[in-house]
C-alpha positions as CSV (number, residue, x, y, z in Angstrom):
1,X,-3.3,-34.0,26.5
2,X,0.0,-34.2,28.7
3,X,0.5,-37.7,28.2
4,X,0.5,-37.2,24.1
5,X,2.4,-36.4,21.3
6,X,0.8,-32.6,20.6
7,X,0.3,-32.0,16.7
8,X,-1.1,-28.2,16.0
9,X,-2.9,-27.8,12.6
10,X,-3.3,-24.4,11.3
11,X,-6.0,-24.2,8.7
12,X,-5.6,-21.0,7.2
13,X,-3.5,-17.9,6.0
14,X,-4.3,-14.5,6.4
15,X,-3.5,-14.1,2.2
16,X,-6.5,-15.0,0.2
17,X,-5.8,-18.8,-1.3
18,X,-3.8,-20.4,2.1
19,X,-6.2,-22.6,3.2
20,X,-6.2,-26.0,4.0
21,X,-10.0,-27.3,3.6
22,X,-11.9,-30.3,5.3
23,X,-10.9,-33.0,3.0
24,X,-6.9,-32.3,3.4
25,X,-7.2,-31.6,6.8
26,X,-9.2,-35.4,7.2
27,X,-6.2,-36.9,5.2
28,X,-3.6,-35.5,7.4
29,X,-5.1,-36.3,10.5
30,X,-5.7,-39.6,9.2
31,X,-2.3,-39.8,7.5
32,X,-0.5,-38.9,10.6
33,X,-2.5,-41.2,13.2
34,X,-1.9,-44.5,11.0
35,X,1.8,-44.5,12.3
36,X,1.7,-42.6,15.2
37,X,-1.4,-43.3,17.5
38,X,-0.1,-41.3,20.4
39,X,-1.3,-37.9,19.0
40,X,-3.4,-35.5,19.7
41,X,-3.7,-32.9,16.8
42,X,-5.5,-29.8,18.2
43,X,-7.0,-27.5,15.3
44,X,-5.9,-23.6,15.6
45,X,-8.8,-20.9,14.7
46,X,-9.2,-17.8,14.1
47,X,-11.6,-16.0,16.6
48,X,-14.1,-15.2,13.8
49,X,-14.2,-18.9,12.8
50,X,-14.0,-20.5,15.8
51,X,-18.0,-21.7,15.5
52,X,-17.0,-23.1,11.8
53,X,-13.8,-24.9,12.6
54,X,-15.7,-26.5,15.6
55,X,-18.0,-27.3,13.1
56,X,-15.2,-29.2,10.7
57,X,-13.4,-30.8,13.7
58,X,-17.0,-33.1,14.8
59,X,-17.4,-33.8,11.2
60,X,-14.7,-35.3,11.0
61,X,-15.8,-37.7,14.1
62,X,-11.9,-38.8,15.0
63,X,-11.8,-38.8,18.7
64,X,-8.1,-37.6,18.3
65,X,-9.1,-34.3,16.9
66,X,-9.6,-31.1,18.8
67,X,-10.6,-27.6,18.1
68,X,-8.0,-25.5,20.4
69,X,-9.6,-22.8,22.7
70,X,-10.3,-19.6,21.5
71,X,-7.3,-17.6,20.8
72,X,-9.0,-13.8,20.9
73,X,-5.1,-12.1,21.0
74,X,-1.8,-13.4,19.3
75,X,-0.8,-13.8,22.8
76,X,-3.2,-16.7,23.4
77,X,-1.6,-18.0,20.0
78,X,1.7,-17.7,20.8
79,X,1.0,-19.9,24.2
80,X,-0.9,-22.9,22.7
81,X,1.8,-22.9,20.2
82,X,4.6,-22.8,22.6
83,X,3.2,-25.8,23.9
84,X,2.9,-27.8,21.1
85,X,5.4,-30.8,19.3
86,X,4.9,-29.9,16.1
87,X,3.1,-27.6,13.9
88,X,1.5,-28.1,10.5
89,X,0.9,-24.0,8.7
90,X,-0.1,-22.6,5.7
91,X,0.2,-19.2,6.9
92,X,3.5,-17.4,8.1
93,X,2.7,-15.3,11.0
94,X,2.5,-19.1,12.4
95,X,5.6,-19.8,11.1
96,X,7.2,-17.0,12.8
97,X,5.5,-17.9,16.1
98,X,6.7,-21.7,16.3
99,X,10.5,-20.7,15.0
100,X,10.5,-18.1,18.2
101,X,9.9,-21.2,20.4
102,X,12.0,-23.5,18.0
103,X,9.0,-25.3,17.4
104,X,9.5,-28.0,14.9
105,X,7.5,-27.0,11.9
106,X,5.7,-28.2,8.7
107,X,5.0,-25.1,6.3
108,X,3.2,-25.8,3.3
109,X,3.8,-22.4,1.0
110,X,3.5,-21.7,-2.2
111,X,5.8,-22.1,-5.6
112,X,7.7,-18.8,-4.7
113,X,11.2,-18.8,-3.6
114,X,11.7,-15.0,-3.2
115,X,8.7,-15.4,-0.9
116,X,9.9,-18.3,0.7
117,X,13.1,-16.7,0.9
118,X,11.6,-14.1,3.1
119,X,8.9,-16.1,5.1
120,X,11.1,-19.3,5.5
121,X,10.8,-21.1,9.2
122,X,13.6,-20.8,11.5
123,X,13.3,-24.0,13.8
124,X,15.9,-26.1,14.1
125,X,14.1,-28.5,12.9
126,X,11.3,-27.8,9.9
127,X,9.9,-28.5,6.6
128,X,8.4,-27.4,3.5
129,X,5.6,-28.2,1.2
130,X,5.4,-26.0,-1.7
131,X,2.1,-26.0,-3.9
132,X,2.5,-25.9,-7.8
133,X,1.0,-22.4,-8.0
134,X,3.0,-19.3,-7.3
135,X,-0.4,-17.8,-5.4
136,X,-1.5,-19.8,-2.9
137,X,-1.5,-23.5,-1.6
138,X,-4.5,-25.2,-3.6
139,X,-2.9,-28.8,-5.0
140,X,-0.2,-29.1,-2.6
141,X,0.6,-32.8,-1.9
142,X,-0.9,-33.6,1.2
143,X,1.0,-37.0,1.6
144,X,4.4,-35.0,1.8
145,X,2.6,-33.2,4.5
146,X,2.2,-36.8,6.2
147,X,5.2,-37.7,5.7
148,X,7.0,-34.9,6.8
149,X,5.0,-34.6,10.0
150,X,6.4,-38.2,10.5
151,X,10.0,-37.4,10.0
152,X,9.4,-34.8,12.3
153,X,7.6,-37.4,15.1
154,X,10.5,-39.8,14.8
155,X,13.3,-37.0,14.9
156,X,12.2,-35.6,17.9
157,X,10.7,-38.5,19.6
């Protein structure tokens, strides 16, 4: 993927309710892709769901989507991430990762500022989507997610 603009999706957190499911994750792909066709997003997983993300990434059938290599230690997490663009997160041990790398980042958290307060990225450059629930992420708005991801593109592009 040397040639491409490298998107990382995270798809969960490790706190119950940080989870960004199929339908989201097809949106933001999709979402992303319509104004920048020079991506690759690559899908992070968790070593125990490396078999179902796999699973999600072919049903979604985009040929731009890929499920990342196994990532068994938070060493082999910290290296794909320090070679991605961009990273899209719903959990903040990801956060934390990216910001060590200044890693441009999209967070989406949710509607808790002490929490956010404490878990906020640090890259130069990042963003936040807050959902309307103070526990967890369900009804965030996935077009802000789309369209921060954009800014993001075009700042650093």
């Amino acid at each position: 993927f040397q040639a491409k603009f490298k998107i990382g999706i995270n798809l969960e957190g490790a706190v119950k309710g940080k989870n960004i499911n199929s339908k989201e994750l097809f949106q933001i792909c999709e979402g992303i892709y319509q104004i920048n066709q020079d991506v690759q997003i690559i899908i992070l997983n968790h070593p125990n769901n490396f078999m179902k993300t796999s699973k999600i990434v072919n049903q979604l059938g985009l040929d731009y989507v890929a499920t990342s290599y196994k990532t068994d230690k938070i060493q082999d997490v910290a290296a794909l991430v320090k070679n991605l663009n961009i990273i899209i997160t719903p959990d903040t041990s990801i956060v934390h990762i990216a910001s060590s790398f200044d890693i441009p980042i999209v967070s989406i958290h949710e509607n808790n500022i002490d929490s956010y307060n404490q878990f906020s990225p640090l890259s130069s450059l990042h963003r936040t989507v807050f959902s309307p629930h103070k526990k967890g992420i369900d009804g965030f708005e996935v077009r802000r997610v789309i369209e921060f991801s954009n800014e993001l593109i075009k700042e650093i592009s």
